[in-house]
OpenMM code with the backbone's topology and positions (N, CA, C; nanometers):
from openmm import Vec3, app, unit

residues = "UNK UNK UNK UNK UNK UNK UNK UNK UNK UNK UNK UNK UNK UNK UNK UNK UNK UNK UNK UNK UNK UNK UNK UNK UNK UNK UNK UNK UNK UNK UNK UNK UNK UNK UNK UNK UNK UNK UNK UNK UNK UNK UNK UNK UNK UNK UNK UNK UNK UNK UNK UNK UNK UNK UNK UNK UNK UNK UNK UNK UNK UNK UNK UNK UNK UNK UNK UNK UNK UNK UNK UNK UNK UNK UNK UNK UNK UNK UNK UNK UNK UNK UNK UNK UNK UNK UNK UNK UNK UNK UNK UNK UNK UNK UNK UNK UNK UNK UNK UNK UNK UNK UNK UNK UNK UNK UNK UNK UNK UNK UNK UNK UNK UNK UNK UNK UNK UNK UNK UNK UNK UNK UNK UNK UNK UNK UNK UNK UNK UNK UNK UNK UNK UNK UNK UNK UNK UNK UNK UNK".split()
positions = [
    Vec3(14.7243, 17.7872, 26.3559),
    Vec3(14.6979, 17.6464, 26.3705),
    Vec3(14.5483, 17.6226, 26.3696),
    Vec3(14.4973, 17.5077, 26.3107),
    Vec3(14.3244, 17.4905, 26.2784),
    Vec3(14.3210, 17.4010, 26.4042),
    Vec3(14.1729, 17.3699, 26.3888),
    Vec3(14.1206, 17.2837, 26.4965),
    Vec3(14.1823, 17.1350, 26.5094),
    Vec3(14.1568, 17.0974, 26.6333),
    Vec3(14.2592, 16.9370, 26.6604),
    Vec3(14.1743, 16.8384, 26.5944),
    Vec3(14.0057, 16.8707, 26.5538),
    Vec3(13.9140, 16.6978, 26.5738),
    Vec3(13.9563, 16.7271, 26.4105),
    Vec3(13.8960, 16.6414, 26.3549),
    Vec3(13.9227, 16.5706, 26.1996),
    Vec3(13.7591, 16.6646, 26.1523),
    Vec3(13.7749, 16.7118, 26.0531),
    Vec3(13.6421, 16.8082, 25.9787),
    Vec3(13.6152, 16.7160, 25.8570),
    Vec3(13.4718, 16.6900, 25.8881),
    Vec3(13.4171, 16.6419, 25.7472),
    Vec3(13.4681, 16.7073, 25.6165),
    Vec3(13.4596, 16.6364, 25.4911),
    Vec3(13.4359, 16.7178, 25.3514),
    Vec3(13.3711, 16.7770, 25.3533),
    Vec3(13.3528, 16.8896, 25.2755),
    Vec3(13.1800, 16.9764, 25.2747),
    Vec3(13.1117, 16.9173, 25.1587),
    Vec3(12.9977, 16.9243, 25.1994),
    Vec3(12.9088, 16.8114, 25.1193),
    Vec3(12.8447, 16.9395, 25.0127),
    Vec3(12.8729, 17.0570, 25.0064),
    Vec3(12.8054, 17.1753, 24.9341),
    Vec3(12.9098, 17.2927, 24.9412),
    Vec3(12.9008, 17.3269, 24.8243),
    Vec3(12.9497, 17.4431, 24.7764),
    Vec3(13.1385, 17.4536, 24.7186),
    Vec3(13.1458, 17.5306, 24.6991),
    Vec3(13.2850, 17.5311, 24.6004),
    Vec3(13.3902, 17.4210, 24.6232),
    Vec3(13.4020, 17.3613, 24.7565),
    Vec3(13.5014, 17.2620, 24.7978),
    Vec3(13.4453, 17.1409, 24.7951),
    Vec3(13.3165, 17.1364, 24.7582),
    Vec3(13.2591, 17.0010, 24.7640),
    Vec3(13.2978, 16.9294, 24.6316),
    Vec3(13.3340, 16.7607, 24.6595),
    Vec3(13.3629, 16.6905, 24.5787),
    Vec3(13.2764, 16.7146, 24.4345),
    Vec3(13.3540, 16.6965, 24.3077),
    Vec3(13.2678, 16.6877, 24.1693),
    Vec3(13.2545, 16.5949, 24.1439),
    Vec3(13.2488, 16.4948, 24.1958),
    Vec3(13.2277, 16.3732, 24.1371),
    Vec3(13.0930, 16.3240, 24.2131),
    Vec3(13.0697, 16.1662, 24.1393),
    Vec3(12.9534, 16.0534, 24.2393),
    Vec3(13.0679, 15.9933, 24.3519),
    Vec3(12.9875, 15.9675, 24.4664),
    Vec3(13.0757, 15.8423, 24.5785),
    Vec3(13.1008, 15.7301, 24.4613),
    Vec3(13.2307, 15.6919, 24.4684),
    Vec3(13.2240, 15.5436, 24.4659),
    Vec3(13.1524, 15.4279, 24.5182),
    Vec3(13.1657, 15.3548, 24.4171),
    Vec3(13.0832, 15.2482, 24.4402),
    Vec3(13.1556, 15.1049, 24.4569),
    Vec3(13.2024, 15.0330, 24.5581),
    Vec3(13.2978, 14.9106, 24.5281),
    Vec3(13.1952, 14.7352, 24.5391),
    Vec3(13.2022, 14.6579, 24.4828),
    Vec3(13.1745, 14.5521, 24.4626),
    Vec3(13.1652, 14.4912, 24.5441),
    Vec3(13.1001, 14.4283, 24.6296),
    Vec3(13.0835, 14.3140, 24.7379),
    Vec3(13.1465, 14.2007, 24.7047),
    Vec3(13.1596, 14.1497, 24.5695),
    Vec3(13.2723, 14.0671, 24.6026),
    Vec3(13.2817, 14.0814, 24.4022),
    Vec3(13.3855, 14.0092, 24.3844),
    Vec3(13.4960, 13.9603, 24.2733),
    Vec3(13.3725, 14.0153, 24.1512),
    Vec3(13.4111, 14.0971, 24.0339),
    Vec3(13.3125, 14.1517, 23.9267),
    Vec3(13.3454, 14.0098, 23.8326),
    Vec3(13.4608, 13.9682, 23.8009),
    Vec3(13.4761, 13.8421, 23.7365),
    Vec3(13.4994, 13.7458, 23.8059),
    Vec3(13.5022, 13.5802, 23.7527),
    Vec3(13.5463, 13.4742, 23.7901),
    Vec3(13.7197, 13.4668, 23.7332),
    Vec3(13.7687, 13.5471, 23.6763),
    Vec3(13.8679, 13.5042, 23.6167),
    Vec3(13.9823, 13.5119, 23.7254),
    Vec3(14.0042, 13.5403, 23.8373),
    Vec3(14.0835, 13.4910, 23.9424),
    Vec3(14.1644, 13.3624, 23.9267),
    Vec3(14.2675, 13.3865, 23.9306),
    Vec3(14.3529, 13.2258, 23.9500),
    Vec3(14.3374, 13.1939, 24.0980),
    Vec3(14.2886, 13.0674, 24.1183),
    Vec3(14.2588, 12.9799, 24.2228),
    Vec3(14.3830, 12.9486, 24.3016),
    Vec3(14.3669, 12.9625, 24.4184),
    Vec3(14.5169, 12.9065, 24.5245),
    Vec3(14.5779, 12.7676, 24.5250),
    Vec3(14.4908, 12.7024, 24.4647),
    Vec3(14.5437, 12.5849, 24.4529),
    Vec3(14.5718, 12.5278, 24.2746),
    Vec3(14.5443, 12.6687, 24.2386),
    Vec3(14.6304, 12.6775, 24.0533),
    Vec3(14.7860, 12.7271, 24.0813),
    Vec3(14.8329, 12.7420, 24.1778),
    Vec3(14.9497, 12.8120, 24.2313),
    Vec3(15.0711, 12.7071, 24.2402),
    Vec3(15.1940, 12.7161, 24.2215),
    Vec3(15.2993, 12.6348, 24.2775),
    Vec3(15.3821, 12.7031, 24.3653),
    Vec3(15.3491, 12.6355, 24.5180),
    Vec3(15.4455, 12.7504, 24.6275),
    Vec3(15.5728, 12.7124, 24.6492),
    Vec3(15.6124, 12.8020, 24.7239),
    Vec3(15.7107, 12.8639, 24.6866),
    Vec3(15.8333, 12.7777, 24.7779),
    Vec3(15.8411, 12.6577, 24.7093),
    Vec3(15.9043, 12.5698, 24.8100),
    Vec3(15.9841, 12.4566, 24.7607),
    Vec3(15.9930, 12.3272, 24.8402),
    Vec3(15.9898, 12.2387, 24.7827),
    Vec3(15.9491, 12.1897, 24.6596),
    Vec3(15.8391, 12.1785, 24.6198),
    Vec3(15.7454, 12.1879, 24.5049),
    Vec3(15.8195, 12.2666, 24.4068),
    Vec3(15.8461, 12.3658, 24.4033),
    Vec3(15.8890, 12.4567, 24.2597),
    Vec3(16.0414, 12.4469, 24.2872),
    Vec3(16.1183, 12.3675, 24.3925),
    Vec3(16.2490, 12.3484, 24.3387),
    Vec3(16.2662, 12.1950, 24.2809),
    Vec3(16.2006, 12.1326, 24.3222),
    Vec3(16.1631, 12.0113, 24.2717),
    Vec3(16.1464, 12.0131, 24.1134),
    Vec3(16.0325, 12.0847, 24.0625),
    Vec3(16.0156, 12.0920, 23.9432),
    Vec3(16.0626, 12.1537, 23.8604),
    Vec3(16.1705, 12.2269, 23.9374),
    Vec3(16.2803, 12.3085, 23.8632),
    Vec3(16.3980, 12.2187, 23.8374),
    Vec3(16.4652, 12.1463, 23.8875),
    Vec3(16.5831, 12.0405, 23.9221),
    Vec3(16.4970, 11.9435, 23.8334),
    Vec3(16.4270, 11.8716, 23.8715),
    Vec3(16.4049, 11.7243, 23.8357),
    Vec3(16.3020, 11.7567, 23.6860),
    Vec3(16.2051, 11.8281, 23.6496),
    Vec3(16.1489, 11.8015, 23.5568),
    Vec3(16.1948, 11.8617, 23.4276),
    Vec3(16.1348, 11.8336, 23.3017),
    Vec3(16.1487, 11.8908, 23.1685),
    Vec3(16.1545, 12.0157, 23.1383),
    Vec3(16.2759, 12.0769, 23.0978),
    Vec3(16.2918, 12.1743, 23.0529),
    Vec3(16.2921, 12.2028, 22.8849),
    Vec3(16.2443, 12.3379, 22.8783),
    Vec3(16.2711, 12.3586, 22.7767),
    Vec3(16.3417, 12.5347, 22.7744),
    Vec3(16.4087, 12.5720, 22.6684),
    Vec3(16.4587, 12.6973, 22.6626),
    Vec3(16.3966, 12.7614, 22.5739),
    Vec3(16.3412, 12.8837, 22.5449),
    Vec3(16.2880, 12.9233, 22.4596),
    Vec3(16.3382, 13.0830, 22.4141),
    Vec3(16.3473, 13.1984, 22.3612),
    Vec3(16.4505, 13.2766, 22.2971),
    Vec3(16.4337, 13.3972, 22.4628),
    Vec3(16.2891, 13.4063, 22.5250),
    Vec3(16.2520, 13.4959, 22.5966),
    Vec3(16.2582, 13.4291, 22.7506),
    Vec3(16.1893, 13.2706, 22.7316),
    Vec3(16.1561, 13.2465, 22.8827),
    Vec3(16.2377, 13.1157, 22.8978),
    Vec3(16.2143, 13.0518, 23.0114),
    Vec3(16.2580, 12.9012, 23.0416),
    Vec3(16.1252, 12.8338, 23.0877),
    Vec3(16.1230, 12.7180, 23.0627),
    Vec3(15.9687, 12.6119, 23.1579),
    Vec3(16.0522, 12.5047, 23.1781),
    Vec3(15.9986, 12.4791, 23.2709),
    Vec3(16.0300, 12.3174, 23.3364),
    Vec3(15.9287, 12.2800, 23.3773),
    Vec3(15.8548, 12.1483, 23.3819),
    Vec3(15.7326, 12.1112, 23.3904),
    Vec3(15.7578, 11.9633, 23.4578),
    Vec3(15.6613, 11.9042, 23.5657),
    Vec3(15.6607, 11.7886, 23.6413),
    Vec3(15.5324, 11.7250, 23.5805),
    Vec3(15.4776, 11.6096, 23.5344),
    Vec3(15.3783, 11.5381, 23.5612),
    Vec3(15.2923, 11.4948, 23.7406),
    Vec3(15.1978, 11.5549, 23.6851),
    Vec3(15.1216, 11.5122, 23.8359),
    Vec3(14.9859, 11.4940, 23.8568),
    Vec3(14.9373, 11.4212, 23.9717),
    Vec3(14.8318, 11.3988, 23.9721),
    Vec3(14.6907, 11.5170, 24.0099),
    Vec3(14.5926, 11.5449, 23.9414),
    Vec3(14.5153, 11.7041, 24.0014),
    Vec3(14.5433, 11.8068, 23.9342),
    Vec3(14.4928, 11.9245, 23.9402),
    Vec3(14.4668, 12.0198, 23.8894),
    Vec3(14.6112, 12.0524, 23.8456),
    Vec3(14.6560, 12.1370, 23.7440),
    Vec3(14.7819, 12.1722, 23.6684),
    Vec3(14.8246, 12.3183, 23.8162),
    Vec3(14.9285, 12.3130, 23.8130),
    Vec3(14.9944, 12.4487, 23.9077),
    Vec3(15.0705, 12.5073, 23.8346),
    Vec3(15.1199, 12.6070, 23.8953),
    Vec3(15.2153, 12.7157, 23.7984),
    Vec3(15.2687, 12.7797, 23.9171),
    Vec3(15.4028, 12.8411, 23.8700),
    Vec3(15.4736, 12.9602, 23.9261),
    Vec3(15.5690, 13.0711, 23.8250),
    Vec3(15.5685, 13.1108, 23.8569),
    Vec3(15.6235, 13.2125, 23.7323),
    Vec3(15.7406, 13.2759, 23.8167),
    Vec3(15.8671, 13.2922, 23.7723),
    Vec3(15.9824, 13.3771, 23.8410),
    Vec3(16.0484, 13.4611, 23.7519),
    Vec3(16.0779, 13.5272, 23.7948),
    Vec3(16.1647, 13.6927, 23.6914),
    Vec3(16.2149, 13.7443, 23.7901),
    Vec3(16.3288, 13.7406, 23.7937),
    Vec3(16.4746, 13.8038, 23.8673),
    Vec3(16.4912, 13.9825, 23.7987),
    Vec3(16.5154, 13.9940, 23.8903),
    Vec3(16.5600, 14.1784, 23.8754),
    Vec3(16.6123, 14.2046, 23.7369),
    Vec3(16.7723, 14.1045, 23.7200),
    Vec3(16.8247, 14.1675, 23.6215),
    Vec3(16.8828, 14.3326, 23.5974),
    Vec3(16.9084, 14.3767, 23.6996),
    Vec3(16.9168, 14.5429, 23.7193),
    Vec3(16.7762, 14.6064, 23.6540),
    Vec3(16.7135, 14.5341, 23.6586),
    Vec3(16.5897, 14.6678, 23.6455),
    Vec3(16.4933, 14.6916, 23.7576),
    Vec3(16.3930, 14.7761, 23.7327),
    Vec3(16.3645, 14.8463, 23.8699),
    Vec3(16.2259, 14.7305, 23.8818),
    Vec3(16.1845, 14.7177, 23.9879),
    Vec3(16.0580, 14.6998, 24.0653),
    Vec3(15.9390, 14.6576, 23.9492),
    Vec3(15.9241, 14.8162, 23.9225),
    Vec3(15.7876, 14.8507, 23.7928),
    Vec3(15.8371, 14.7196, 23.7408),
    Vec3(15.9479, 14.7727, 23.6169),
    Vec3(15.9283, 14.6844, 23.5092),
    Vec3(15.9162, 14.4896, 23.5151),
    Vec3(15.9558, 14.4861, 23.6296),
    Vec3(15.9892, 14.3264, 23.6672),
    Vec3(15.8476, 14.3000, 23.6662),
    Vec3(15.7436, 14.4224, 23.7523),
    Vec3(15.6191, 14.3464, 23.7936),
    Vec3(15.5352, 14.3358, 23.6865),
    Vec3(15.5444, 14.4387, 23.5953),
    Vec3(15.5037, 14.4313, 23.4602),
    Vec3(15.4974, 14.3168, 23.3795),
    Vec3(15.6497, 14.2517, 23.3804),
    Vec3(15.6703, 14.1468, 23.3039),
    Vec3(15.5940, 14.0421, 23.3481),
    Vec3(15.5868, 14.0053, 23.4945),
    Vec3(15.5212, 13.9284, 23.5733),
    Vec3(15.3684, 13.9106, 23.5371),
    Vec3(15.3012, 14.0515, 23.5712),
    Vec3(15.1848, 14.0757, 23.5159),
    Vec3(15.1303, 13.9652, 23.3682),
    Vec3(15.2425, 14.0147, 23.2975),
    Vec3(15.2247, 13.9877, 23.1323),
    Vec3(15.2555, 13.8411, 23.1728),
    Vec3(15.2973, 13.7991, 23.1896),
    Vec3(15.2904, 13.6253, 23.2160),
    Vec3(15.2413, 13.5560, 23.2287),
    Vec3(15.1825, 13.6061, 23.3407),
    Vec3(15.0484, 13.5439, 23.4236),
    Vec3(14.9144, 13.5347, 23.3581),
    Vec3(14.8798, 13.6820, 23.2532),
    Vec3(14.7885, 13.7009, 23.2411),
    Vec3(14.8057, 13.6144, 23.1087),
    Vec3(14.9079, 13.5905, 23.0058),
    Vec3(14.8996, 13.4445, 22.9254),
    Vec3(14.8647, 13.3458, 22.9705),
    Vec3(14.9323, 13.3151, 23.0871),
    Vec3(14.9063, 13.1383, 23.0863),
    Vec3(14.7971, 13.1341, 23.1647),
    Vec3(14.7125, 13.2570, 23.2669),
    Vec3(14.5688, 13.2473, 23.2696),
    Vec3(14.4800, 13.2468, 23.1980),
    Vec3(14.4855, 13.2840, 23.1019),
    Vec3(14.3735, 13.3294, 23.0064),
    Vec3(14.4255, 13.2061, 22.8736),
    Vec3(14.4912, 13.1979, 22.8408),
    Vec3(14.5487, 13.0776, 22.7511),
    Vec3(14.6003, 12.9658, 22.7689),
    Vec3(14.7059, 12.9598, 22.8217),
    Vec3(14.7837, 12.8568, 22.8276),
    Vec3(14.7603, 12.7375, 22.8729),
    Vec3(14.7060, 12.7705, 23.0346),
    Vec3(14.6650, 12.6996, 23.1377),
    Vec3(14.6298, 12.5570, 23.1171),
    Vec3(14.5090, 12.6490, 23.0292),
    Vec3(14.3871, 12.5301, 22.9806),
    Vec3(14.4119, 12.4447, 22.8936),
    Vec3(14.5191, 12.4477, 22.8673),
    Vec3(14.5617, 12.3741, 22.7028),
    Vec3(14.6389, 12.2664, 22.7540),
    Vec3(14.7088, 12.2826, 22.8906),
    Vec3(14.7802, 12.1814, 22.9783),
    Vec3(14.7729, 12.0810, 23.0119),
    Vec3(14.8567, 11.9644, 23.0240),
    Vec3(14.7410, 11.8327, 23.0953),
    Vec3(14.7913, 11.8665, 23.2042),
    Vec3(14.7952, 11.7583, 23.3004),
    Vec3(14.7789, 11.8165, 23.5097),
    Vec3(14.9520, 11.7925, 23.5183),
    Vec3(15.0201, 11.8853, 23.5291),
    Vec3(15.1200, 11.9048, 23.5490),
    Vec3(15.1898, 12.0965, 23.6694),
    Vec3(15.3104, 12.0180, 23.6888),
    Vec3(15.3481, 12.1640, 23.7915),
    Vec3(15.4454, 12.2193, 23.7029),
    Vec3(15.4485, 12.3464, 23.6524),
    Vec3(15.4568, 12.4118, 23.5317),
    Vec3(15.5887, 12.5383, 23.6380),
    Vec3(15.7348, 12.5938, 23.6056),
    Vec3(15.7553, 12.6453, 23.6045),
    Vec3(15.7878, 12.7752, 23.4850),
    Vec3(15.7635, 12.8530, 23.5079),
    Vec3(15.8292, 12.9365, 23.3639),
    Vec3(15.9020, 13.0516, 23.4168),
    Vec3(16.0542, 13.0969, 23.3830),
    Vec3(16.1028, 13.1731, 23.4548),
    Vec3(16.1785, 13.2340, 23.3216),
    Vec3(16.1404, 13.3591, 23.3834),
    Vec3(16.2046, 13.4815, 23.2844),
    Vec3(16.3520, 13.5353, 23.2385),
    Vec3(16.3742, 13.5134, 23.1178),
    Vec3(16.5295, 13.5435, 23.0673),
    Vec3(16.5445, 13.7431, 23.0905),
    Vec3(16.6254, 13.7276, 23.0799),
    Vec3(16.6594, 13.8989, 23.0469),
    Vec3(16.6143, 13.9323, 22.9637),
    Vec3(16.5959, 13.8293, 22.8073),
    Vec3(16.5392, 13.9224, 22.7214),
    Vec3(16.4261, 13.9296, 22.6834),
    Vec3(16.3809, 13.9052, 22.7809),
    Vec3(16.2277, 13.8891, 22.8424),
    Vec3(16.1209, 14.0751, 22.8375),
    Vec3(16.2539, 14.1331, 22.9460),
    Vec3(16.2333, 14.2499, 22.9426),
    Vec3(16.1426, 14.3255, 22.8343),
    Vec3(16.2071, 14.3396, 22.6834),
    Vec3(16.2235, 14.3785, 22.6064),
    Vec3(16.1481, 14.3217, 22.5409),
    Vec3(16.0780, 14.1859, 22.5206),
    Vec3(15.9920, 14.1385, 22.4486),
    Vec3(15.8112, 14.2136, 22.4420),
    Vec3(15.7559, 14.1917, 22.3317),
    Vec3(15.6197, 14.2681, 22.3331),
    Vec3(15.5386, 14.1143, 22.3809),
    Vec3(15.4362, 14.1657, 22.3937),
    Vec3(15.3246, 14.0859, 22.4818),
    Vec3(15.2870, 13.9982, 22.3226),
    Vec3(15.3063, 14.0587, 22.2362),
    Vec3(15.2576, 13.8843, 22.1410),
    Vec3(15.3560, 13.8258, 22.1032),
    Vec3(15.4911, 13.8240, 22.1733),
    Vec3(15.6070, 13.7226, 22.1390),
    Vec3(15.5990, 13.6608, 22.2394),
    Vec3(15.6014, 13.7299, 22.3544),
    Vec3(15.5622, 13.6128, 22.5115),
    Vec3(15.4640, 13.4754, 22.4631),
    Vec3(15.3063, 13.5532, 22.4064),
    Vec3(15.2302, 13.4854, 22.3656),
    Vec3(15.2535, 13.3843, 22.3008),
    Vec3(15.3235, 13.4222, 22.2204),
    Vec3(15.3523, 13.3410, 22.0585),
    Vec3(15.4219, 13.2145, 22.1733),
    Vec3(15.5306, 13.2671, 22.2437),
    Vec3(15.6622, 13.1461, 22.2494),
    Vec3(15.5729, 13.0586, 22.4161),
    Vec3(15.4867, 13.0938, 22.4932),
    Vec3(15.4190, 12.9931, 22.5578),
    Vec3(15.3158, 12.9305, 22.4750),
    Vec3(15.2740, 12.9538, 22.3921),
    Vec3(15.1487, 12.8746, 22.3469),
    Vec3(15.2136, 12.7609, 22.2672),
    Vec3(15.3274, 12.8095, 22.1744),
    Vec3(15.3795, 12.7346, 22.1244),
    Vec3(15.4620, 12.5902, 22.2064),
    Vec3(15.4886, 12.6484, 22.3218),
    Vec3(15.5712, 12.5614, 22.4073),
    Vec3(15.4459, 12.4871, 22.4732),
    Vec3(15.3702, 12.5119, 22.4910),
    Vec3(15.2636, 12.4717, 22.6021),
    Vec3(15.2264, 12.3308, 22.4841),
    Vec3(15.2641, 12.2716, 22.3831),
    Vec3(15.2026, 12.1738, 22.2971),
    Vec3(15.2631, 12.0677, 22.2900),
    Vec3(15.4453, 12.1476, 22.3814),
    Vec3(15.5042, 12.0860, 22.3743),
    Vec3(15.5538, 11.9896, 22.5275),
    Vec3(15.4280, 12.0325, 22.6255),
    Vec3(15.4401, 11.9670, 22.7734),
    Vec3(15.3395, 11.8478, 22.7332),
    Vec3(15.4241, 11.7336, 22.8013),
    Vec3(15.3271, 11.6311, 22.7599),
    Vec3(15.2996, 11.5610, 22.9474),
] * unit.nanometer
topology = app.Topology()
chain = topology.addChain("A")
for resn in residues:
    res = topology.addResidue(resn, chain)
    for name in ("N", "CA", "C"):
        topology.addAtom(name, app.Element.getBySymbol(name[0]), res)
């Protein structure tokens, strides 16, 4: 049995780290963060605009969209579907990072749902693309 206190790394010789220390950022390297109040929570609000506003169906996703006053919101939903964890968050990922980087901005001030079909899964990242940008012309 070794000693009870906690032993430094060795700062020299065969066990010593090969690398530089890391270095972490004091704060955010980009602005491209989606803002908390670019968000639609998880409530009232996004069943609202799920029930009552404009839908459309599209081959991969669904949107339903509210007119409103202020900055445009979003929520994005993707159900399991029997697949695991990873791939759901993946898809999620890929969603988000469209209608941040594209979509968003193309919007007038509306609360934007878009929720993921099954064959969503399976779609590549420039058919997602293709079928929100295309839809996004079509929120008025």
């Amino acid at each position: 049995m070794g000693s009870r206190r906690a032993v430094p790394p060795p700062e020299e010789g065969a066990e010593a780290a090969h690398h530089p220390p890391r270095v972490e950022a004091p704060e955010p390297v980009t602005s491209e963060r989606r803002p908390r109040r670019a968000r639609l929570p998880r409530g009232e609000d996004l069943q609202s605009c799920w029930t009552r506003g404009t839908r459309v169906r599209l081959p991969h996703l669904e949107l339903s969209w509210l007119p409103r006053q202020g900055p445009s919101r979003s929520a994005i939903i993707v159900p399991l579907y029997q697949r695991t964890a990873v791939q759901r968050n993946r898809l999620r990922r890929r969603i988000r990072e469209i209608l941040r980087r594209e979509t968003l901005r193309l919007l007038p001030p509306v609360d934007l749902v878009v929720r993921a079909r099954r064959e969503a899964y399976a779609a590549p990242f420039a058919v997602l693309r293709a079928e929100l940008a295309g839809a996004a012309a079509k929120v008025k």
